[in-house]
Residue frames as qw, qx, qy, qz and C-alpha x, y, z in Angstrom:
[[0.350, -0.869, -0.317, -0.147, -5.30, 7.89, -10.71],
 [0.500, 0.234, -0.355, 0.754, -2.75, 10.35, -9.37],
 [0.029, -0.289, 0.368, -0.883, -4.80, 12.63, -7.47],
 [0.350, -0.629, -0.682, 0.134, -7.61, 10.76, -4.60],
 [0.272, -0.751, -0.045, -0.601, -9.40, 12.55, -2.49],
 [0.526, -0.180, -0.612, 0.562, -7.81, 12.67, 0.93],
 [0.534, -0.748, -0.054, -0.390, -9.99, 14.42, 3.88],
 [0.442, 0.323, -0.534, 0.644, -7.40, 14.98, 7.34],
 [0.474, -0.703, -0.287, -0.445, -8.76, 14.74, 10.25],
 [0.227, 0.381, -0.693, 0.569, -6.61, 15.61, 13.45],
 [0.663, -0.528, -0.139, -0.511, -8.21, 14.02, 16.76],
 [0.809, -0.354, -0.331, 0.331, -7.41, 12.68, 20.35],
 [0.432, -0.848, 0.173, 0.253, -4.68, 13.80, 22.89],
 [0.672, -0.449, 0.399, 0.435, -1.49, 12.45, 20.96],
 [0.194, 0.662, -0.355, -0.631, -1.90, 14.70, 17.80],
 [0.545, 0.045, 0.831, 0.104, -3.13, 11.98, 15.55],
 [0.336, 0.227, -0.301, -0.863, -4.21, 12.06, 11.97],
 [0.491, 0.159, 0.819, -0.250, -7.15, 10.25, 10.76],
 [0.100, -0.410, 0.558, 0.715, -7.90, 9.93, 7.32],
 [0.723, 0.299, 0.583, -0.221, -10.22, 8.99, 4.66],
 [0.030, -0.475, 0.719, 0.506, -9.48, 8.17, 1.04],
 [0.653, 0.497, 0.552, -0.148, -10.95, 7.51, -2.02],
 [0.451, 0.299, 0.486, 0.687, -10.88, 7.89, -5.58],
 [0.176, 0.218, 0.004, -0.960, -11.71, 11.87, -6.45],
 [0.417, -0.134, -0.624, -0.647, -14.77, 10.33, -9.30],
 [0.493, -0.319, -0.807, -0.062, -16.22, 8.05, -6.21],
 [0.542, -0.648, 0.178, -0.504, -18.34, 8.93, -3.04],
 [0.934, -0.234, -0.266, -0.045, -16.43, 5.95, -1.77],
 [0.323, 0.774, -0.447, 0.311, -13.80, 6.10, 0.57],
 [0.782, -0.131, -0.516, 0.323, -11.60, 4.08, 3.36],
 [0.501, -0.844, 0.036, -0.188, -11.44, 5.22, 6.96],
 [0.588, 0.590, -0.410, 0.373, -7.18, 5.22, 7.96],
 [0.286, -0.040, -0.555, 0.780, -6.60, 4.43, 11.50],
 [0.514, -0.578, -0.096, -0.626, -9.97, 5.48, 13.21],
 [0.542, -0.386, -0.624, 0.410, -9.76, 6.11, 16.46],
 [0.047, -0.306, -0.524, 0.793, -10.89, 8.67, 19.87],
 [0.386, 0.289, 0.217, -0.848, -13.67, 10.21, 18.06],
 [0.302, 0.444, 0.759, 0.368, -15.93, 7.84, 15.39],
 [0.199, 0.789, 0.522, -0.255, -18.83, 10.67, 15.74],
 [0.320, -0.767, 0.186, 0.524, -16.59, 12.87, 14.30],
 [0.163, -0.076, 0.770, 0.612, -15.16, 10.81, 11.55],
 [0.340, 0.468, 0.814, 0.047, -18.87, 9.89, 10.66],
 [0.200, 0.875, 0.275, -0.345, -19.94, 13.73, 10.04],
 [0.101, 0.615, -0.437, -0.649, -17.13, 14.68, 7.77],
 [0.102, 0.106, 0.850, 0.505, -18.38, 11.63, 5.63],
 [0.210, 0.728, 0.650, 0.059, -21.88, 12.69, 5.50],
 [0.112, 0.792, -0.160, -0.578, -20.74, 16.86, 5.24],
 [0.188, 0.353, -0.705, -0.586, -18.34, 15.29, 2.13],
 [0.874, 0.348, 0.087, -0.328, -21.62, 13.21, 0.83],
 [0.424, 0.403, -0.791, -0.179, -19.14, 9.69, 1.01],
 [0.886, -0.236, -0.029, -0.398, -19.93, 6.85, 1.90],
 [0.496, -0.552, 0.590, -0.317, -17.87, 4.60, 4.21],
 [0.885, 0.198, -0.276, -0.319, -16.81, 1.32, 2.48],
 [0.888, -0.055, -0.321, 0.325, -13.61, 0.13, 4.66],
 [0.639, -0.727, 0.236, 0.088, -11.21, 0.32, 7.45],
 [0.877, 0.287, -0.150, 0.356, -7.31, 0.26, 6.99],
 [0.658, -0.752, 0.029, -0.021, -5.32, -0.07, 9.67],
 [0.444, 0.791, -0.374, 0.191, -1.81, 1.12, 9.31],
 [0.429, 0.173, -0.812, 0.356, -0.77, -0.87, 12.77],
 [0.600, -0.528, -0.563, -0.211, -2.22, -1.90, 15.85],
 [0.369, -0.116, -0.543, 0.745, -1.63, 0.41, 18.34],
 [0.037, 0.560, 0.753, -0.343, -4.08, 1.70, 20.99],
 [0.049, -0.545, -0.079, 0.833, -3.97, 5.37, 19.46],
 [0.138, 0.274, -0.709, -0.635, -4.60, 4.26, 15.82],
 [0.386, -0.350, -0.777, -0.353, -7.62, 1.31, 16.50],
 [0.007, 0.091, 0.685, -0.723, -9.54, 2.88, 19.76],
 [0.555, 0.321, 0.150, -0.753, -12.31, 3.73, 17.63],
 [0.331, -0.004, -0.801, -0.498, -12.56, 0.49, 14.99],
 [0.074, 0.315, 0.937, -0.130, -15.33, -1.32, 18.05],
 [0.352, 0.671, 0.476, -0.446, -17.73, 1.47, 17.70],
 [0.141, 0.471, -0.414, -0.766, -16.92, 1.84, 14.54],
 [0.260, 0.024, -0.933, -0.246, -17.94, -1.52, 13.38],
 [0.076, 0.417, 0.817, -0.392, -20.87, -1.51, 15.59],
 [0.413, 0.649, 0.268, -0.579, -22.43, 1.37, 13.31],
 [0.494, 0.589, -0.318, -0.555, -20.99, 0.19, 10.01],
 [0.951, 0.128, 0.274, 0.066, -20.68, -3.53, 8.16],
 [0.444, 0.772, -0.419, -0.176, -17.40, -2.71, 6.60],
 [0.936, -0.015, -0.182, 0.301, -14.24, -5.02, 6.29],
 [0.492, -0.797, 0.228, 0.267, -10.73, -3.96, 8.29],
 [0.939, 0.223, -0.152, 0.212, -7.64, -4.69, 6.52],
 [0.291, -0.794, 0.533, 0.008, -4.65, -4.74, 8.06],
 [0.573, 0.565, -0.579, -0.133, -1.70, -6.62, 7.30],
 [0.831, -0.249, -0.496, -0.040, -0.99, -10.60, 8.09],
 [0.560, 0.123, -0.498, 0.650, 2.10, -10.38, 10.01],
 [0.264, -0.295, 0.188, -0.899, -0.01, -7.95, 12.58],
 [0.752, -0.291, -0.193, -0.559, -2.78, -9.56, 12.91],
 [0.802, -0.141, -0.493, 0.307, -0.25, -12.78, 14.23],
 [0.342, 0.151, -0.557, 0.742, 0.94, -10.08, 16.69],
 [0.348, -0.223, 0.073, -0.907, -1.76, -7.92, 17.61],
 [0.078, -0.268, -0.929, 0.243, -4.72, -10.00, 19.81],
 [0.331, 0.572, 0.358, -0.659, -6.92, -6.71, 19.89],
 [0.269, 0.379, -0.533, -0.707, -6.78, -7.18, 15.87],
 [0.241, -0.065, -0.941, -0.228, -7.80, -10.87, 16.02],
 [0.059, 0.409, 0.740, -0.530, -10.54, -10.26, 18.19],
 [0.347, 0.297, -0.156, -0.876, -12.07, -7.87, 15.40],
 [0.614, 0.222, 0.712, -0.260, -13.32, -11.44, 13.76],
 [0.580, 0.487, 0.601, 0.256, -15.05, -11.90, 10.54],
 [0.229, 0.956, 0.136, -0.125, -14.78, -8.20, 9.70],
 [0.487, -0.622, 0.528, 0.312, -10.63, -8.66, 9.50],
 [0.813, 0.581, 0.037, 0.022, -9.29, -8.67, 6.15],
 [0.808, -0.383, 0.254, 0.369, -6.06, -9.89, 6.12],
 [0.595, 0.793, -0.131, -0.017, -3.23, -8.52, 3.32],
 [0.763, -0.178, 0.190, 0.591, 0.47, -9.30, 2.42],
 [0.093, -0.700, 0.041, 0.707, 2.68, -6.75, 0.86],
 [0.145, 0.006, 0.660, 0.738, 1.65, -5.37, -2.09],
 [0.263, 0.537, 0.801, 0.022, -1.92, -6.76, -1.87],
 [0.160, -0.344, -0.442, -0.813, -4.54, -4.54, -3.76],
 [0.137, 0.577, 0.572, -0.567, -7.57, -2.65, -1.59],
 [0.012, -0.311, -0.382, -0.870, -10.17, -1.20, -4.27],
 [0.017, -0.385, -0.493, 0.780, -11.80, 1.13, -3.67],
 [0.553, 0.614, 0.217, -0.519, -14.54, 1.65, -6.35],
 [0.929, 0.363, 0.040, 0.055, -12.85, 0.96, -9.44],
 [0.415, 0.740, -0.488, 0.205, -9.58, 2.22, -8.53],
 [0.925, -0.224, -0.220, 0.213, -7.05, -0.27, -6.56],
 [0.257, -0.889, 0.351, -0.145, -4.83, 0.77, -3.71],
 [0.828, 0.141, -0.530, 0.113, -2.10, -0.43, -2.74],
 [0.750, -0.659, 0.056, 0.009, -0.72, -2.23, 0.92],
 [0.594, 0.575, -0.404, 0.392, 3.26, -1.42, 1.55],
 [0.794, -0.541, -0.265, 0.085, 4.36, -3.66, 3.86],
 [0.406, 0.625, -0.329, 0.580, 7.04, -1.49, 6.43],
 [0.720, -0.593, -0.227, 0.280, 8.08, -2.91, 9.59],
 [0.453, 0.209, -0.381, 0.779, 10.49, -1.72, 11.85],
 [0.349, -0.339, 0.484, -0.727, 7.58, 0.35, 14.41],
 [0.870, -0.057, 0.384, -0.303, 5.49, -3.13, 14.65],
 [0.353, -0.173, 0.817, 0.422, 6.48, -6.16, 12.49],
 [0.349, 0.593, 0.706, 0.168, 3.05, -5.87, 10.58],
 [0.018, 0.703, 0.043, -0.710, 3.24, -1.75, 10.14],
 [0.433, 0.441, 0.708, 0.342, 1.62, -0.78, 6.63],
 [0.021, 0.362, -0.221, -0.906, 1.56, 2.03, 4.17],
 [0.375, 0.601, 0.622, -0.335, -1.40, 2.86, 2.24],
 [0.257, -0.004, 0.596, 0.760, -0.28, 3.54, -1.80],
 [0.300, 0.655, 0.644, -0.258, -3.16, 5.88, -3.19],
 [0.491, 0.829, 0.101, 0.246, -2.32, 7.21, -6.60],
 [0.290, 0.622, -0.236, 0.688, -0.05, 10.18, -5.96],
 [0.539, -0.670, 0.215, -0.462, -0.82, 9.78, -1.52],
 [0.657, 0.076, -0.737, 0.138, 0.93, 7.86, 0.38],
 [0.659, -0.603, 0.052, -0.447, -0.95, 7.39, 4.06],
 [0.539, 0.324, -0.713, 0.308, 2.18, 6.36, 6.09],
 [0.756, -0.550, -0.303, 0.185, 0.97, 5.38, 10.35],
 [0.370, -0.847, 0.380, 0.024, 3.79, 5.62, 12.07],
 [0.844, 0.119, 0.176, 0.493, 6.42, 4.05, 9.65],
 [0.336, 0.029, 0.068, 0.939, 7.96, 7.67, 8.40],
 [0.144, -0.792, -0.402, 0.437, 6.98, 11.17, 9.66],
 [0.459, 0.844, -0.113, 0.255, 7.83, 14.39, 7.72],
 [0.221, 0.786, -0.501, 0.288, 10.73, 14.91, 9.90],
 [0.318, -0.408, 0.817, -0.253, 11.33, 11.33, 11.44],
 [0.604, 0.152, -0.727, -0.290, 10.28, 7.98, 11.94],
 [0.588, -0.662, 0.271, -0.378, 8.84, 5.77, 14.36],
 [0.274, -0.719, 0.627, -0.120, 10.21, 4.46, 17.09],
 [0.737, 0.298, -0.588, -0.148, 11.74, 1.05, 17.33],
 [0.053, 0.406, -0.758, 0.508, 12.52, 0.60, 20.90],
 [0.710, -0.016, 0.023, -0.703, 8.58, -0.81, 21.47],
 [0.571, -0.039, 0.820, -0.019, 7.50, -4.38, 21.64],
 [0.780, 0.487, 0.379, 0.104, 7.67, -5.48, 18.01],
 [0.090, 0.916, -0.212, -0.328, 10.00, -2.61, 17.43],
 [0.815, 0.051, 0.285, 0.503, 13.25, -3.71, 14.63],
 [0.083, -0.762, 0.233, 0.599, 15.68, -0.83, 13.32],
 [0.339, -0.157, 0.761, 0.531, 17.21, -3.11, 11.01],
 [0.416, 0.349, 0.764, 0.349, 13.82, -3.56, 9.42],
 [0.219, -0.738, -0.096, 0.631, 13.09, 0.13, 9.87],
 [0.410, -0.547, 0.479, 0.551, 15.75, 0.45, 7.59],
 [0.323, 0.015, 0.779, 0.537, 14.97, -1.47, 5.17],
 [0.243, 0.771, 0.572, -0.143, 11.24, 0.07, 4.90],
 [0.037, -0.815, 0.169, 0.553, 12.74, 3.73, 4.31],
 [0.153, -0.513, 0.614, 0.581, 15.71, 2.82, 2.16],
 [0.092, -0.012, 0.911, 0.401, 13.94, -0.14, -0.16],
 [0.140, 0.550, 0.822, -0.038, 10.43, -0.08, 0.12],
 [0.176, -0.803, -0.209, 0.531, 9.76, 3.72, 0.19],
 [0.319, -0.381, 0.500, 0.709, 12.26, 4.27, -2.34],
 [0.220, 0.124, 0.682, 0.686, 10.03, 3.53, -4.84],
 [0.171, 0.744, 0.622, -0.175, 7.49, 5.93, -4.06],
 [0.428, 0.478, 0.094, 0.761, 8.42, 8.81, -6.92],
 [0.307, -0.208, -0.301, 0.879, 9.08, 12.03, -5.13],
 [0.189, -0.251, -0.244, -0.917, 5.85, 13.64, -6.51],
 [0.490, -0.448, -0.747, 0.020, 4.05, 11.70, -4.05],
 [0.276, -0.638, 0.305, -0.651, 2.58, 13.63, -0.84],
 [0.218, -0.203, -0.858, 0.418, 3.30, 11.61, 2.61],
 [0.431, -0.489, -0.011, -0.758, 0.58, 12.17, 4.65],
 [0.463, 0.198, -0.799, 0.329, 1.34, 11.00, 7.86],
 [0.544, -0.599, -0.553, -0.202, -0.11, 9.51, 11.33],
 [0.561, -0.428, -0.411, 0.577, 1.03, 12.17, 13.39],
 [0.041, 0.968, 0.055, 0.242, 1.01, 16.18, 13.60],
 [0.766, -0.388, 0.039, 0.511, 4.55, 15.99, 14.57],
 [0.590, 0.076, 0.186, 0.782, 5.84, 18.65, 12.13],
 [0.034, -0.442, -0.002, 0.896, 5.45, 22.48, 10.92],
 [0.515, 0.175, -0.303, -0.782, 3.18, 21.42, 7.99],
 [0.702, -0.112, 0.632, -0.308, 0.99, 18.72, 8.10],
 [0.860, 0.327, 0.393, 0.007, 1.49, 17.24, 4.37],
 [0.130, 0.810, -0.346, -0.454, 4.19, 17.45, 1.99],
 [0.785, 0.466, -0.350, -0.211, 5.81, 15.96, -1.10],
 [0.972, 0.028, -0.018, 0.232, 8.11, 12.70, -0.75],
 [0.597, 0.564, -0.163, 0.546, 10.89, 14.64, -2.69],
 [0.399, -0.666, 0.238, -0.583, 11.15, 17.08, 0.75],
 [0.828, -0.539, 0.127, -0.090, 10.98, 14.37, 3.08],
 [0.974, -0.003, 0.057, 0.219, 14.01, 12.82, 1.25],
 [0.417, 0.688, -0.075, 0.589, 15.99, 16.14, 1.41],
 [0.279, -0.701, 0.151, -0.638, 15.04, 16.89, 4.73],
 [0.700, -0.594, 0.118, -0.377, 14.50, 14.34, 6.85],
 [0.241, -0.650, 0.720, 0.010, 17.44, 12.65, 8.71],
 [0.782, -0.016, 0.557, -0.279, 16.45, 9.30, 8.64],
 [0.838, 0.514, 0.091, 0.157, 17.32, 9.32, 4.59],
 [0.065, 0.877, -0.471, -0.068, 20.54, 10.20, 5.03],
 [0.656, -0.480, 0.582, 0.008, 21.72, 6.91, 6.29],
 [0.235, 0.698, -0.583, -0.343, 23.55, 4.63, 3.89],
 [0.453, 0.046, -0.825, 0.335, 24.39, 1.37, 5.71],
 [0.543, -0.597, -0.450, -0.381, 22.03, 0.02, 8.22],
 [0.610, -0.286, -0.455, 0.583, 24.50, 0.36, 11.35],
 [0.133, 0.236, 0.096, 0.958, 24.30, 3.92, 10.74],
 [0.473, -0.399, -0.489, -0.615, 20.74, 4.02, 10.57],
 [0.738, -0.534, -0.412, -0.008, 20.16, 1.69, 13.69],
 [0.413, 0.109, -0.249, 0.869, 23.20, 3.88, 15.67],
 [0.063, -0.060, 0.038, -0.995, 20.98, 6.94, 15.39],
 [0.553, -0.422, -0.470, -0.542, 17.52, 5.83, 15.87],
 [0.731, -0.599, -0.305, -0.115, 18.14, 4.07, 18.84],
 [0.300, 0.369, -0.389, 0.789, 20.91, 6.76, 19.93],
 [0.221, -0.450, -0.732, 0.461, 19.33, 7.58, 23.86],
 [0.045, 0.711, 0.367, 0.599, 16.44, 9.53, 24.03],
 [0.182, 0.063, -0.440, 0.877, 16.41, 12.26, 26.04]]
């Protein structure tokens, strides 16, 4: 499957994306970070006639899960979010039986096609990418023109780093990021771009890297 169906949905004050995803053949699709508006999310899945089979939570900040209680209160789905989160996050464990742990790599299918979970700390310790054919649904691990921060409680340049340079690396450059922020001049572009453009791949050596990220902000 190279091309899902990805539906964008900006909402809230802090220029968030929200996302659903699915195979293009399936009315099924996964809700990405839902949060400030469910009612919202719920009508573009009934306007796009899908149907609402999981939650996947890219980390556990408030801007990203504000909307999973009333979300779960109108649907039976399952969360997944990755282990090493859940051990940090308390407003994750508190989600209960609906909490589907994952390690990196795991598989999420979604009808018959199988996503995949790419674990990339460095803005939490549990922060996850969402592999979806030819999409890659990145939180706040890499922006089109940045990355997030690391200065936060759970925050790690080093491992930062290692997401970008090693994990990341092997997403082929025909991929489109599609990231959890409106932070740039277009709101989706290819991989290849990000790795031409955006500073953050420039670095070599992780002192570099961790130098400039957590150079003072102004």
């Amino acid at each position: 499957m190279r091309n899902p169906y990805v539906r964008q949905l900006k909402l809230g004050p802090m220029d968030n994306f929200v996302y659903l995803v699915g195979p293009a053949h399936s009315d099924e699709v996964l809700v990405v970070d839902p949060a400030w508006d469910v009612e919202a999310i719920e009508r573009v899945v009934k306007e796009e006639r899908k149907r609402l089979v999981g939650a996947f939570v890219s980390h556990c900040h408030f801007d990203h899960i504000n909307g999973l209680p009333d979300l779960l209160t109108r649907h039976d789905v399952p969360v997944y979010a990755q282990r090493e989160e859940v051990q940090f996050s308390a407003e994750l464990r508190e989600l209960g039986d609906a909490l589907r742990p994952v390690g990196p790599g795991d598989v999420v299918k979604v009808g018959t096609e199988d996503f995949q979970a790419l674990h990339t700390p460095g803005h939490t310790p549990g922060s996850h990418c969402l592999l979806a054919g030819d999409a890659l649904v990145s939180g706040d691990t890499v922006f089109i023109n940045g990355c997030g921060r690391c200065d936060m409680n759970g925050g790690n340049p080093e491992e930062m780093y290692r997401s970008l340079s090693q994990v990341l690396l092997k997403v082929p450059d025909t991929a489109k990021l599609w990231p959890g922020h409106d932070y740039a001049d277009v709101p989706v572009t290819s991989m290849a771009e990000v790795r031409k453009k955006n500073p953050y791949f420039a670095f070599h050596d992780v002192a570099s890297f961790v130098a400039f990220r957590m150079r003072p902000r102004k």
